[in-house]
Structures are given as structure tokens and as C-alpha cells.
KERONU-999835 format. One record per residue: residue in one letter; x, y, z of N, C-alpha, C, O in turn; residue number from 1. Coordinates in pm, whole numbers. Example, Ala and Ser with C-alpha at 12.3 -4.5 7.8 and 13.67 -1.06 7.14 Angstrom:
<pts>
<pt "A",<1319,-569,780>,<1230,-450,780>,<1320,-330,780>,<1424,-332,846>,1>
<pt "S",<1285,-225,708>,<1367,-106,714>,<1290,3,787>,<1341,114,804>,2>
</pts>
This chain:
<pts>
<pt "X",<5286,9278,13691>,<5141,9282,13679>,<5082,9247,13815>,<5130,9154,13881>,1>
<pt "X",<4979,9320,13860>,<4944,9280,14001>,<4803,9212,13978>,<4728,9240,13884>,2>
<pt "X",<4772,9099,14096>,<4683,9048,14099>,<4572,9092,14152>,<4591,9187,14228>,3>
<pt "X",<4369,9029,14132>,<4331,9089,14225>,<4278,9011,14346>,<4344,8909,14329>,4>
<pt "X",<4226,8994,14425>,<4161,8919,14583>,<4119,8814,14497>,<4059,8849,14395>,5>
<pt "X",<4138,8692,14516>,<4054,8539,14483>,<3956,8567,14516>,<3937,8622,14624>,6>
<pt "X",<3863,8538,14432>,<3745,8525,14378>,<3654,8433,14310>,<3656,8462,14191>,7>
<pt "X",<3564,8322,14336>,<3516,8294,14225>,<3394,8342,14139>,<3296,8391,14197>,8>
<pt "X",<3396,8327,13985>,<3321,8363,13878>,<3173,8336,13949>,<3130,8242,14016>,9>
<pt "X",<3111,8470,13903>,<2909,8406,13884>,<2850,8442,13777>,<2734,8402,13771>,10>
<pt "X",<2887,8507,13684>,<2841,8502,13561>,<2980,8632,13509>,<3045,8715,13571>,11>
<pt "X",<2973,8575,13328>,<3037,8639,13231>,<2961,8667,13147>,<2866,8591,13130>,12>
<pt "X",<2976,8787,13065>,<2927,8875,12933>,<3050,8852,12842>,<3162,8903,12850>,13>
<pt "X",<2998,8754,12745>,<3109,8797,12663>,<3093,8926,12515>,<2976,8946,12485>,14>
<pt "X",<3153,8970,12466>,<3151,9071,12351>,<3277,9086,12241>,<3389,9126,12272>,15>
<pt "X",<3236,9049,12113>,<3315,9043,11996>,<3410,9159,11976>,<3370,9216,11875>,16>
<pt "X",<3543,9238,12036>,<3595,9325,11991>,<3683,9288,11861>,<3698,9183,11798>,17>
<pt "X",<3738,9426,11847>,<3821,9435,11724>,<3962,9342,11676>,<4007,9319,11564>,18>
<pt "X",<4014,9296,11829>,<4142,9268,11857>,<4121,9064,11925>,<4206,8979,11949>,19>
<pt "X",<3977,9059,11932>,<3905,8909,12015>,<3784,8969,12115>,<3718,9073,12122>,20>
<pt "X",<3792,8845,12186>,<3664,8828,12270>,<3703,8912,12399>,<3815,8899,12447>,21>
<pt "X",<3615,8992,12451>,<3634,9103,12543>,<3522,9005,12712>,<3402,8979,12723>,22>
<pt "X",<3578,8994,12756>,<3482,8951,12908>,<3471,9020,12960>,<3566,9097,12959>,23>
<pt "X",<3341,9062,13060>,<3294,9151,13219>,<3237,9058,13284>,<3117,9036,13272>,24>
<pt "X",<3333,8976,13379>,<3300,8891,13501>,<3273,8974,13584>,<3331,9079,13608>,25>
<pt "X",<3125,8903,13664>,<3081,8952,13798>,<3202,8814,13899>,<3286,8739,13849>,26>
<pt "X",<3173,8825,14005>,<3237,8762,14104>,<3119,8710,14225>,<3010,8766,14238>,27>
<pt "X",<3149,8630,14283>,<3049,8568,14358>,<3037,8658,14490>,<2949,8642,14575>,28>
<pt "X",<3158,8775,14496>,<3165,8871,14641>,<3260,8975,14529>,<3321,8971,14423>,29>
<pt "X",<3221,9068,14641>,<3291,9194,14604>,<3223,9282,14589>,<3105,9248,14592>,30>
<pt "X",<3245,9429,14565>,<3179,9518,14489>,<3200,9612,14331>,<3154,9715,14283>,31>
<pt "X",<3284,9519,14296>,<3328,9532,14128>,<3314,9419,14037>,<3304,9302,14075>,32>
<pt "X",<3313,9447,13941>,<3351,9332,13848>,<3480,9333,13795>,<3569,9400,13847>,33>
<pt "X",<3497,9264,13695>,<3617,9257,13633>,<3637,9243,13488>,<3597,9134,13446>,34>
<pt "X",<3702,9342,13376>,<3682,9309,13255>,<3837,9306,13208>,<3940,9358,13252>,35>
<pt "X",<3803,9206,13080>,<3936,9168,12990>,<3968,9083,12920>,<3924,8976,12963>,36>
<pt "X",<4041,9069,12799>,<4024,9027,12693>,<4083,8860,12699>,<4172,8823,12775>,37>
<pt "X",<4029,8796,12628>,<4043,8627,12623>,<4126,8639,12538>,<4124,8691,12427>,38>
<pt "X",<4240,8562,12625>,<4392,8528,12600>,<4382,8368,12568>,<4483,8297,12568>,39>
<pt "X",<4308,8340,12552>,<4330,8150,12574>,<4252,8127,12481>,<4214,8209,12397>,40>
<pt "X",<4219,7996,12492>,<4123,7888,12369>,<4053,7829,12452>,<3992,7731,12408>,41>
<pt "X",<4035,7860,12584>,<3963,7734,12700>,<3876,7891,12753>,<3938,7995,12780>,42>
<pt "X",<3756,7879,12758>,<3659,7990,12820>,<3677,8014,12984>,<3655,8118,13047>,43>
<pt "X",<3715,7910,13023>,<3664,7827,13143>,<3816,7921,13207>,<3792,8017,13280>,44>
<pt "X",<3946,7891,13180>,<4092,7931,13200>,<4018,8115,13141>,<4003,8205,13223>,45>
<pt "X",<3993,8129,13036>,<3994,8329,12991>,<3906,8355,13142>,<3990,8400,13219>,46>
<pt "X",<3823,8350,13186>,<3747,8391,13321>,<3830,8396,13417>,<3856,8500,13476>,47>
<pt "X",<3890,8268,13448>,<3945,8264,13575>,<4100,8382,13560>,<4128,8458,13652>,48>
<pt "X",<4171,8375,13447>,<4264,8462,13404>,<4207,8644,13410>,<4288,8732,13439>,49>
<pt "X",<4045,8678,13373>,<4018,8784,13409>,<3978,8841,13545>,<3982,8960,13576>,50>
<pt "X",<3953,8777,13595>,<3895,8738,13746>,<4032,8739,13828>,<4018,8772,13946>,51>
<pt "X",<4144,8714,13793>,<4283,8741,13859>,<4376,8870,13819>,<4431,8941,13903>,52>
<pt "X",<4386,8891,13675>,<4434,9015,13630>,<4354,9141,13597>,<4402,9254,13586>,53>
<pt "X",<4190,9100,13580>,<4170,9224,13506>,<4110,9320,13568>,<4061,9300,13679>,54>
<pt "X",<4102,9452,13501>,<4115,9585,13526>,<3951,9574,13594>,<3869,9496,13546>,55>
<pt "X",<3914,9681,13736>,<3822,9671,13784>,<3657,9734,13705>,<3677,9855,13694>,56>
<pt "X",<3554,9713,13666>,<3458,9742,13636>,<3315,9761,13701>,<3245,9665,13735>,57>
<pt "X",<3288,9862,13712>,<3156,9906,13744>,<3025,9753,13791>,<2973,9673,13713>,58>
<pt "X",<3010,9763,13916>,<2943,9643,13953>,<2786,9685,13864>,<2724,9636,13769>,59>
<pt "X",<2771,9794,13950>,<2644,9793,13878>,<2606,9812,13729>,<2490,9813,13690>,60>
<pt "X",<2725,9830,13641>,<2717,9825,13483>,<2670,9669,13421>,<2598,9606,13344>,61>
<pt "X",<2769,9667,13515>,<2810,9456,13470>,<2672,9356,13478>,<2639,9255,13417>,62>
<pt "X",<2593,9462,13614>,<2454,9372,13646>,<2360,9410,13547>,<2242,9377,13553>,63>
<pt "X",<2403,9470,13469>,<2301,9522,13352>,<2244,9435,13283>,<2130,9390,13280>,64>
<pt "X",<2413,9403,13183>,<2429,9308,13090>,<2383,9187,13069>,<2412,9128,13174>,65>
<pt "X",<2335,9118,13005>,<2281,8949,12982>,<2403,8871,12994>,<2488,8868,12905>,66>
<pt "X",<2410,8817,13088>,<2491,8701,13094>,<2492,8617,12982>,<2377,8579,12957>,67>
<pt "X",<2590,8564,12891>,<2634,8462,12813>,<2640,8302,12911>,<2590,8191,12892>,68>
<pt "X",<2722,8357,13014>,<2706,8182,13113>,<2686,8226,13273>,<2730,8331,13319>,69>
<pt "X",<2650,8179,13310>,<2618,8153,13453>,<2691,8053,13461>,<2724,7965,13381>,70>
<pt "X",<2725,8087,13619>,<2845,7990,13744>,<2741,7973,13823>,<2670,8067,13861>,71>
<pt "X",<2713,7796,13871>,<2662,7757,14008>,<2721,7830,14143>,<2835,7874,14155>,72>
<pt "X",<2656,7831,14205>,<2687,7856,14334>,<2706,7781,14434>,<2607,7721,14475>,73>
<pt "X",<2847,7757,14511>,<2866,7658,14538>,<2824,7660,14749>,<2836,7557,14815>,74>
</pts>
């Protein structure tokens, strides 16, 4: 499985699929986001786990969406 560029989170969308909870993390840089499904029980670990493995997503889709949480900026 390949990883992608470290990154940290600035906001997540989360969404109820069929199979669990589906995430589209924006990233604090870049020009993609990142979406994929919550593997864990800790929100905080499913982000940082999509934000490293998951499949790339449309930046400007992602800026659509209503954020569920916002990340400070550090």
C-alpha cells in the first residue's frame, strides 16, 4: 500500500455509507484532498489514517462540502 506526502488535516466531511463512516479530508497544503473509509473507533487516528493512505479527491469538490470538524491552524 503506498503512502501519501505528510500532511496535516484542516477540515473533514464525514458521510454514513453502506459498509461505515466514509471521510473527505482537506489538508492544510496541497492541491487534493483525500477520501476513505473509518477503520478505527478514535476519529482523531480515522483522519490521520486517511490523510496517509487515502485515495486522492477533487480539491475543489471537497471545498464544497460542510465540514463536520475543523482543524486549528497551527
Amino acid at each position: 500500500m503506498s503512502t501519501n506526502k505528510d500532511n496535516k488535516p484542516k477540515q473533514v466531511t464525514w458521510f454514513n455509507g453502506c459498509g461505515g463512516r466514509i471521510g473527505i479530508v482537506i489538508g492544510a497544503e496541497g492541491d487534493h484532498a483525500y477520501i476513505g473509509a473509518a477503520l478505527r473507533h478514535d476519529e482523531d487516528s480515522d483522519v490521520a489514517h486517511i490523510m496517509q493512505y487515502g485515495a486522492k479527491f477533487p480539491l475543489e469538490a471537497a471545498q464544497l462540502l460542510p465540514p463536520s470538524k475543523s482543524y486549528a491552524e497551527e
